[in-house]
N, C-alpha and C positions, 0 to 999 in steps of 0.2 A: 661478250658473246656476239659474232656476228648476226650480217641481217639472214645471212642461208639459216642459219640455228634457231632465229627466233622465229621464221616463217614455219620450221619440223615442228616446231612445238605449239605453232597455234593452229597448224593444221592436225597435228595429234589431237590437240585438246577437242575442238572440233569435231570430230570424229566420235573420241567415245563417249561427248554430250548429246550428240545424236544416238547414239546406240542405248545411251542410257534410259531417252525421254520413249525410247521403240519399245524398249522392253518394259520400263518402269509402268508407263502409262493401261496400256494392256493388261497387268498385273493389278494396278489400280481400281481398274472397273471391274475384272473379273475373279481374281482372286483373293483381294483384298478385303478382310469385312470388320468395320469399326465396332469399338466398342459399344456392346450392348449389356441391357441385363440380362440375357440367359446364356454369357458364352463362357459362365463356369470360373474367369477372373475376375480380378479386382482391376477396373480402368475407368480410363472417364473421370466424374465425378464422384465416384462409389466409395463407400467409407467402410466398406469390405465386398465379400466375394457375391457381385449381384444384388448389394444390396445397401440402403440408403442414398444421397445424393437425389438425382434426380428417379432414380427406381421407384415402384411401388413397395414392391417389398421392403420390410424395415431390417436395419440389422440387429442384433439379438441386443446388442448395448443399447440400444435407442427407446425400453422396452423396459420395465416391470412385470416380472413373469407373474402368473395366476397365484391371488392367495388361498388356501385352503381354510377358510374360517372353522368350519368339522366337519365330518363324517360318522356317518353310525350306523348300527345293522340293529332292526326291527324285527322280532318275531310276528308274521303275520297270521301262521295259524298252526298252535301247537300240534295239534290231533297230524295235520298233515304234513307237518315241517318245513314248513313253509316259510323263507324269510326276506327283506327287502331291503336294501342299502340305500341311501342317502347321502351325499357330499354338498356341503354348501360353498358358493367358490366367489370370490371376488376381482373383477379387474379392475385395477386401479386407474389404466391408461384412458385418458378422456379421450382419444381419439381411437385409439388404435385398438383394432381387432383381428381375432385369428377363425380359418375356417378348417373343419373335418380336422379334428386332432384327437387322435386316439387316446383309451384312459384305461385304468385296470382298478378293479375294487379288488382285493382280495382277502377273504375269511378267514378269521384265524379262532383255533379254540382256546378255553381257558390255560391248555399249556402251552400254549404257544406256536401250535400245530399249523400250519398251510392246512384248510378244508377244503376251500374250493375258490377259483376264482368266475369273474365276470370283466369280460371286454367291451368296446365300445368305441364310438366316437361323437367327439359334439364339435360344435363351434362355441367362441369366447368371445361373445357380444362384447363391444367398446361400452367402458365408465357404467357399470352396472354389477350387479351379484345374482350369480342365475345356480340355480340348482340341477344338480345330474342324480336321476335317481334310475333305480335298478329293481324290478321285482319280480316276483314268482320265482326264486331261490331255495331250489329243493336239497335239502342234506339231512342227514340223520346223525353228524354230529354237531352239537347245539354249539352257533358261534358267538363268542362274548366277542369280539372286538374285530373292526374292520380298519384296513389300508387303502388310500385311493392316492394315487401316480398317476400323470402323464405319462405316455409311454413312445410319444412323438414329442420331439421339440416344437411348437408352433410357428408356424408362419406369417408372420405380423404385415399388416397392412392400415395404413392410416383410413378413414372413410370421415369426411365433415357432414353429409348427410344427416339428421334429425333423428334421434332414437325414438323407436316405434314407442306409440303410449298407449298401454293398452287398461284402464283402473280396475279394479278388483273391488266390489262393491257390495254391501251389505251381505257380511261375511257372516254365517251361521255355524255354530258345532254344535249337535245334540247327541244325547245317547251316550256320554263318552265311556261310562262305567257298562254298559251291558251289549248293545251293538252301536259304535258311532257313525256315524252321517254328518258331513261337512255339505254345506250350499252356500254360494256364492253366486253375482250376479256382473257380467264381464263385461265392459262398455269399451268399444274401440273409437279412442279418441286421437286416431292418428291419422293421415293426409290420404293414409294407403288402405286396401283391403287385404286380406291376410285369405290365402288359400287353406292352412290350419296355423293353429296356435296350442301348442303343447301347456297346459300348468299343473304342476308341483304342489302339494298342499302338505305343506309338514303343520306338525303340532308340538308346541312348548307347554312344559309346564309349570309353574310359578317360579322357578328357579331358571327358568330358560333354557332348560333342557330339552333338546328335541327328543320326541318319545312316540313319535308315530309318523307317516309319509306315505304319499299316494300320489297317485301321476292320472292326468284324461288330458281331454283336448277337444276342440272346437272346431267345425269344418264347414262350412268359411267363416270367417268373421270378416264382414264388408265395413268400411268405412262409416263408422257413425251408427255401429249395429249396437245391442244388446244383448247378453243371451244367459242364461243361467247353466251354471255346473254344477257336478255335485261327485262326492267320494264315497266311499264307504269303507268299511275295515269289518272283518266277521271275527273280529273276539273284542276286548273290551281296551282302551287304552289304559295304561298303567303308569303311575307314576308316585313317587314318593313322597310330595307334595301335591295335594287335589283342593284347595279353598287358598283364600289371599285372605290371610288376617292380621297383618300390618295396614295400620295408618298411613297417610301420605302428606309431605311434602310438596305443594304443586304450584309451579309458575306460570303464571297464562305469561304468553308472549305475544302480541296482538301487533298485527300491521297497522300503521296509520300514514302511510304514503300516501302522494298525492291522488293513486290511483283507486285510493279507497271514496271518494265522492263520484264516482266515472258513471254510475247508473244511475245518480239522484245528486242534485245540491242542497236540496231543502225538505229533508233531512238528509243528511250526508248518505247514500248508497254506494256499496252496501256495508260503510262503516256502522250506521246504527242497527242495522239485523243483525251485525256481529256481537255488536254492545248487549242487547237484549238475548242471545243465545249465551253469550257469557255468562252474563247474571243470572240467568234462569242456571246452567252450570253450577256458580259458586253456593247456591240457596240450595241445593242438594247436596254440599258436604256435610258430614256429620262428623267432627270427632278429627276432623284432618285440620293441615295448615295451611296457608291459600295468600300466596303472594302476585303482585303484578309486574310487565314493564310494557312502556309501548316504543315502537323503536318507526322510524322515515330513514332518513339518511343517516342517522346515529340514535339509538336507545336514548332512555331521560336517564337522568342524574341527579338526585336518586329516583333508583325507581319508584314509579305509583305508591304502590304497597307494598310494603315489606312483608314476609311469613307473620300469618301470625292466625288465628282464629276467628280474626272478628269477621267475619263472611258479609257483615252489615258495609261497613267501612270497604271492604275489598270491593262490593257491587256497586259500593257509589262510584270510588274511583274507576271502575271502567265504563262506567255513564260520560264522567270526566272528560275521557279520552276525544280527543280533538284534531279536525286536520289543521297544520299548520296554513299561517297565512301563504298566498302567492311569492310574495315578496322570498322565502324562505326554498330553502332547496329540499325535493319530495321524492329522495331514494327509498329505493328499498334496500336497508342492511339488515337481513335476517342474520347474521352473526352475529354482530352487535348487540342484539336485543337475545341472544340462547345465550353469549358471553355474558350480560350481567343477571341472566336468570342465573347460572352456576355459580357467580360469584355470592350469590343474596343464599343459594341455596348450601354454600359453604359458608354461611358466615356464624355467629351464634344461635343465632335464631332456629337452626336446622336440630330438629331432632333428631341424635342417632339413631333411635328407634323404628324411624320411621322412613320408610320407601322415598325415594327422589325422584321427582317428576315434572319435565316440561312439557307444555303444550302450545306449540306456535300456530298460528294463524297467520298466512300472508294469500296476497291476490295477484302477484306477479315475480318475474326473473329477476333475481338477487344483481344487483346494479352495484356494490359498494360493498366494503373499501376496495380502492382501485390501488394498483402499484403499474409506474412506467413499466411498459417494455413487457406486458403481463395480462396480455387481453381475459385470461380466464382466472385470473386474481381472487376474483369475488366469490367465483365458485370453490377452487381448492380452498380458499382463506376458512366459506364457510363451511366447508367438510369437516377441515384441521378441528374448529373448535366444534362438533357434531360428537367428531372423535375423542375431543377431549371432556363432551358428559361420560360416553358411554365409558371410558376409561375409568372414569369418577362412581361407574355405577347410578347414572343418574339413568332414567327412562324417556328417552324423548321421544312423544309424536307429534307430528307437523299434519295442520290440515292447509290442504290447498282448497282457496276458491277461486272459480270460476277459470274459462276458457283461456287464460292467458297463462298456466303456472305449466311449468318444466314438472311433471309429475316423477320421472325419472330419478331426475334428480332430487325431488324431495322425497323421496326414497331411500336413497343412500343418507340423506340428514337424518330419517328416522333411524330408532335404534331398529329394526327391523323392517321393510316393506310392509309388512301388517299394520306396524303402527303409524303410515302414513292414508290419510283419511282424504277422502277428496268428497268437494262439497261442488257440486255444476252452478250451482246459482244461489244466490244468497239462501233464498228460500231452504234451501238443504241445509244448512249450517246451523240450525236448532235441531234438526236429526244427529249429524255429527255430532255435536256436544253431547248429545241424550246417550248417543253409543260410547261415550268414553265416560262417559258418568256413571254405567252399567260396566264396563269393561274394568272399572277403577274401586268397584264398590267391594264390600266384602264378601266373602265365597263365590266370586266369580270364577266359570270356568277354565280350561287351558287357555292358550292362545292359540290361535290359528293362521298361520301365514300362508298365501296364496300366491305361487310364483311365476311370472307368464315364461314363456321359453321360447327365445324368438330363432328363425337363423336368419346367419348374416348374410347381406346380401353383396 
């Protein structure tokens, strides 16, 4: 190629590199627009359309959709036909939550007829089980059995912000066989104030059958308020089961972490108010079986006490109970310490006969067992075995004390939020006992669970 030919072509070239950079650049700033999340594709970092990667929004795979644990329809007032639905729901996701997602209950009769439906929408607060309830449902044909669907796919979004703690406290039901009355007393132990707060009040009956539900709310609840609710129902609750006349089965589970001396050294506080609320506990069983464990960084081996009846022997050993020296390590594995209650309460010792039941005691955030690479380890781990009494048919409640416990969370350990008991100061934790000693005795009432109803923010 000559030098004429090579000079054509680099002034060609030349040419429509300029032309290129005239238009291209123009186009760049003004018509050009990067991938974002709301431009309807999949780019960028997105691990689908608008979602995941660096987005807020989650994609549906990154997600545990909502469990339905039940639903049920209430007659509220024959004479007027009047009836109320109920859906209990679970999210499993510890971070992630959805806002405004519509839902449908729908009635059906005993032939299997569509009566009527009821629509809606809620939000699906992150790592909690919140209740949707529905009432004053008028029909004139009687419906046995209810359906409850999402009827939006949810909008998932991660939120690390602190779940509201709102305690649910000295929980009353009276009247249940002629007009019932539910009162409860609602402490906001969260950072925030609450312009209202909706709760749900179902009732169990010894079989754990939900058999009645009712909805109020609270307007404000300020930061560090108190306030009393209360329900009512105008006909009588019914149920097939009304008395508890099975024996029990019962495992104390007691903290003895380093944080159990934190208010006193000499005597340990508030480990010995606990020791003394125990045994005053164990000295009102009659007729049951009464084992121990106490658990720091890992449960003892073997536990304190094994099942057994001697209530003498079971109150020494948690006089026994001791905090480890310094030299030693002062977690808290509340797994560990429900894992070897289940194990004692599976072993020979356990009456078929007789009802299974843990009651843990701890005073702060589940620290242990850790797994690398697993920041929230300690928590799912002690869910997994929470899940594997309730599977068991065992009964577990968890009291929390004092101002340092994830309440929420010890929530989901119990087998129902009702039966997580929260004590403020040691001082309360001989009340607590007293009320599961009554809650535990023979021909006690239903159960009553009390459910706050937050939205998310």
């Amino acid at each position: 190629m000559g030098w004429a030919s090579k000079r054509k072509i680099f002034i060609l070239t030349s040419i429509f590199g300029i032309l290129f950079l005239l238009l291209y650049i123009p186009f760049l700033f003004f018509w050009y627009e990067g991938p974002t999340c709301f431009d309807g594709k999949q780019n960028g970092d997105e691990l689908g359309v608008d979602c995941g990667g660096s987005c807020a929004l989650l994609c549906i795979e990154q997600v545990k959709g909502p469990v339905v644990l039940f639903k049920e329809v209430f007659e509220v007032s024959k004479q007027d036909q009047v009836y109320s639905v109920v859906a209990y729901i679970e999210n499993q996701n510890i971070l992630s939550q959805a806002k405004n997602v519509s839902y449908k209950f729908e009635l059906y009769s005993s032939s299997g007829e569509l009566i009527t439906e009821r629509t809606g929408r809620t939000d699906i607060p992150k790592n909690t089980r919140f209740a949707i309830f529905e009432g004053n449902i008028a029909t004139s044909v009687v419906p046995t059995h209810v359906e409850f669907l999402f009827t939006s796919i949810p909008r998932w979004y991660d939120n690390t912000d602190p779940v509201p703690e709102i305690q649910v406290l000295q929980k009353a039901l009276q009247d249940e066989e002629t007009a019932p009355r539910a009162f409860a007393t609602v402490y906001n132990n969260s950072l925030l104030s609450f312009s209202r707060v909706d709760f749900v009040a179902i009732v169990y009956d010894e079989n754990n059958r939900p058999i009645g539900a009712s909805k109020t709310f609270v307007s404000p609840l300020v930061r560090g308020e108190r306030k009393g609710i209360a329900f009512t129902w105008p006909q009588p609750l019914t149920s097939d089961v009304v008395s508890c006349t099975l024996p029990i089965d019962v495992m104390l589970v007691i903290d003895r972490s380093g944080s159990m001396n934190d208010d006193s050294m000499i005597p340990p506080q508030p480990l010995t108010a606990v020791k003394e609320a125990a045994g005053a506990f164990v000295s009102q069983l009659e007729g049951d079986n009464v084992g121990l464990v106490s658990f720091a960084t890992e449960a003892t081996v073997p536990v304190e006490a094994p099942l057994s009846s001697n209530t003498a022997l079971v109150s020494q050993k948690i006089q026994d109970i001791e905090i480890k020296t310094p030299d030693h390590e002062q977690h808290t594995n509340l797994a560990d310490g429900i894992k070897k209650a289940i194990d004692e309460l599976g072993s020979s010792r356990q009456n078929s006969e007789y009802q299974d039941v843990i009651i843990a005691l701890t005073d702060g955030l589940v620290s242990r067992p850790l797994k690398e690479g697993d920041e929230m380890y300690s928590e799912t781990y002690t869910l997994s075995v929470a899940k594997e009494a309730r599977l068991k048919g065992i009964k577990v409640y968890v009291i929390g004390l004092g101002g340092a416990v994830d309440g929420g969370f010890l929530q989901q350990v119990s087998s129902t939020p009702s039966d997580y008991y929260f004590a403020p100061e040691r001082e309360d934790v001989h009340s607590v006992y007293a009320q599961l000693a009554e809650s535990l005795c023979k021909n006690r009432p239903q159960v009553l669970d009390i459910i706050p109803q937050f939205i998310v923010e």
